[in-house]
N, C-alpha and C positions, 0 to 999 in steps of 0.2 A: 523398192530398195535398189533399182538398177541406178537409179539417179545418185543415190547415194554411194555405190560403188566405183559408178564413174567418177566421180566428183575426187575422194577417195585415194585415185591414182593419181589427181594431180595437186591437189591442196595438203599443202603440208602439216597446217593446223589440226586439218581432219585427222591426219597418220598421228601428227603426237596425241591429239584427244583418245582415240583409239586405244593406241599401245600404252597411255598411262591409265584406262579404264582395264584394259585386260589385266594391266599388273596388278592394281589394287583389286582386281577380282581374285585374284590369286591367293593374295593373302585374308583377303576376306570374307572366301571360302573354307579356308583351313583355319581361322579365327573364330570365324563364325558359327562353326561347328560346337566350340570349346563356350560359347557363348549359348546357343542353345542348350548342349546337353548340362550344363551348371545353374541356367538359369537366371543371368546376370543380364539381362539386357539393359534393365534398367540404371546400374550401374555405370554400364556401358557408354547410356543416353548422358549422366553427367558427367563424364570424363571427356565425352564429346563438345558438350557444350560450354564446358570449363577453359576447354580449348581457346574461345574466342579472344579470351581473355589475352592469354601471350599473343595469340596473333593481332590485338589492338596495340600491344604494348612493344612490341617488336616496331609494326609498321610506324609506332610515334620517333623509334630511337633510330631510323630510318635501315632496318635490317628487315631482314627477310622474313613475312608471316610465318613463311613455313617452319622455320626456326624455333618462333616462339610458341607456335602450335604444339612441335614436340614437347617442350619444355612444360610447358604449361598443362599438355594431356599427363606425364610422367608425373608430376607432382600431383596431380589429381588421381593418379594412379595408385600411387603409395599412401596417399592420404586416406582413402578412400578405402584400399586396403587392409590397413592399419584399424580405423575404426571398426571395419567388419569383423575383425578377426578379436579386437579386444572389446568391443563394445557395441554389441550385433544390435540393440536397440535405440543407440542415437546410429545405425547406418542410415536409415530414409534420411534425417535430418541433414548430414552432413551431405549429401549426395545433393540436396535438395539445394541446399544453402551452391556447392561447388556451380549446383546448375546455372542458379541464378546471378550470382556475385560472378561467376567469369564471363556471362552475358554482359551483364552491366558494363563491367571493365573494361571491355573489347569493344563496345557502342560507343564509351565515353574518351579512350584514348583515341580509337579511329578518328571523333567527332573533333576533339581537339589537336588532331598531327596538322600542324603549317603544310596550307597549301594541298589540305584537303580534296584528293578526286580520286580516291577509292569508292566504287561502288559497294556500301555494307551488303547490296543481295548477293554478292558473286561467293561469299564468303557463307552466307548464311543458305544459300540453294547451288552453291556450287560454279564453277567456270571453266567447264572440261576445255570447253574450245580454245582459253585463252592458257590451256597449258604450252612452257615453252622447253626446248630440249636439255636445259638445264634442271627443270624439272623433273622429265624422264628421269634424268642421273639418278635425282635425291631418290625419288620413288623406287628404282631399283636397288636403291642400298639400302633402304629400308626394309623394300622387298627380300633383299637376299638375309641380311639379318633376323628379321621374324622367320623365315625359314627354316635357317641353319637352327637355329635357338628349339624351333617346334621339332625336327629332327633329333636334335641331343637328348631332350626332355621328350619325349614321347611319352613313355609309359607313365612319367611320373606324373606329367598332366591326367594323361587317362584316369589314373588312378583317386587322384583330387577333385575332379569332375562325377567321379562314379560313385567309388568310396573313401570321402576323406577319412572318417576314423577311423577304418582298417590300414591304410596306408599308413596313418599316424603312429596306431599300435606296431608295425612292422617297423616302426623308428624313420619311415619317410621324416622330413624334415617339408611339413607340409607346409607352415606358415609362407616360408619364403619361396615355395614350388607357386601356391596361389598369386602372390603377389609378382613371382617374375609373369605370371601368366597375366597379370592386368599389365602389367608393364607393356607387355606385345601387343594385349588388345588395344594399350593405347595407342599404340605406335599404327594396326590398323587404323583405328578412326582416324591419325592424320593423311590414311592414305586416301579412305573413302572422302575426306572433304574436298580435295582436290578433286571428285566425281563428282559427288552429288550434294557437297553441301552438308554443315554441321546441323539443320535442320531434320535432314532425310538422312542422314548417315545410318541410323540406328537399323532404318528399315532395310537397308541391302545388307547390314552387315548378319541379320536375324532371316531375311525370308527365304534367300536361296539357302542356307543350310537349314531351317525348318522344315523347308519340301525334300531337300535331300535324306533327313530323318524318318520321313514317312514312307521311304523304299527301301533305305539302305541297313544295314541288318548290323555293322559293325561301326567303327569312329573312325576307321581308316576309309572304308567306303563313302560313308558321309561326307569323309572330306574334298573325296575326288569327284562327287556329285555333286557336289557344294563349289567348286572350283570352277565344273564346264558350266554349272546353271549362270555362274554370275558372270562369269567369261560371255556366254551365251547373249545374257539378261541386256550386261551393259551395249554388245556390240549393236543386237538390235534395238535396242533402245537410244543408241548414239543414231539409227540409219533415219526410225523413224521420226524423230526430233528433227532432221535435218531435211528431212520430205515432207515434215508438215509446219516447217518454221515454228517448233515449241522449245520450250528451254530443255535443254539436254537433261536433266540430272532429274528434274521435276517428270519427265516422261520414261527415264528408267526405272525408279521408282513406283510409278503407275504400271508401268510391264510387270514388273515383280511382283507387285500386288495382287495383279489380276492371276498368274501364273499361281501365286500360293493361294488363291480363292478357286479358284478352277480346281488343282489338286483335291482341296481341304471336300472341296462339292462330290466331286469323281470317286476319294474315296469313302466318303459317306453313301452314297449309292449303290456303292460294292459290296458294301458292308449289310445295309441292308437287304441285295439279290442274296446276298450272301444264308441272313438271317431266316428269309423267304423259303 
């Protein structure tokens, strides 16, 4: 890691890779959270991958993926939503159908934009290095917005994750508490693709708040152990991709992994000294 620290203070690409990995840890700690305790990952994984779609369609109209990322995640968000909530048994299908058809759409306008040399991997396993400080910008307002939004609605989330039909009975106004809450998580996944990619999004958005669930005893606690792990996750996961020349996003992911298989290991052992 010394190499990479050196390197670090004088390469710029590195510092904005870094500080746009730490921000989408941030909110993909405190997303993540809301995503574990409800159960929705899979949801999650089509919203994500629905995504491609506006960013194939954006890059043909010559505008910014990122753009059509958001757009593209938010409409799969409410869609998505929407069917859960009135029609909980086409949810697989529709999720399935978003996954697939915003694939396709995002392959086939990428394939046909004039003048064609976007790399499809950088989009589908991520491009932390080729983040640029305009970039940073977007990600921080993102950042700041999914914040503000999880600060206002606190409890109401809590309480929708926990127990939706008592909240309902209390006259919460669940439907639309759940669906601003996919909203944000979409808004996450467009930050996680800018790290690791709409393939491996799912996985950083899910594993450091799963390990953080396995210590932390409340949702505000999970969050903030959810926040340093992937904080943590991504940083060394950017040193040792850069020391051992592998792709950044494909080796945070694999950190992550190993971290919530080591956990999941440790406290099965405990459990069993325990039983002993």
């Amino acid at each position: 890691m010394l190499e990479f620290l050196i390197a670090l203070s004088s390469h710029a690409f590195l510092q904005n890779a870094l500080l746009a990995g730490l921000l989408a840890g941030l909110a993909c700690g405190i997303m993540g959270a809301y995503v574990v305790v409800r159960r929705i990952s899979f949801i999650s994984g089509g919203i994500a991958h629905s995504a491609l779609g506006g960013m194939g369609i954006a890059y043909f109209f010559q505008i910014h993926p990122l753009h059509g990322a958001i757009a593209s995640a938010l409409i799969a968000a409410l869609l998505i939503g929407l069917v859960s909530l009135r029609a909980q048994q086409q949810e697989d299908t529709i999720i399935g159908a978003l996954w697939a058809v915003g694939m396709a759409l995002g392959i086939l306008f990428i394939s046909r934009t004039p003048g064609y040399n976007v790399d499809l991997m950088s989009y589908l396993f991520g491009n932390i290095l080729m983040v640029s400080p305009s970039d940073i910008v977007k990600i921080l307002g993102l950042d700041g917005a999914i914040i503000l939004l999880v600060l206002v609605f606190y409890r109401q989330f809590q309480a929708v994750c926990y127990d939706e039909e008592h909240a309902r009975l209390r006259g919460m106004k669940t439907d639309a508490i759940y669906l601003l809450l996919l909203v944000l998580i979409s808004l996450t996944v467009v930050l996680l693709i800018q790290v690791v990619g709409i393939i491996l999004v799912i996985a950083l958005l899910t594993l450091p708040a799963a390990v953080a669930g396995g210590f932390a005893r409340s949702l505000g606690r999970m969050m903030v152990a959810a926040v340093l792990l992937s904080m943590g996750i991504t940083f060394f996961g950017l040193g040792i991709a850069y020391e051992t020349d592998l792709p950044a996003g494909a080796t945070i992911i694999l950190l992550a992994g190993v971290i919530y298989l080591g956990t999941e290991i440790w406290r099965r052992l405990i459990r069993r000294s325990i039983c002993k």
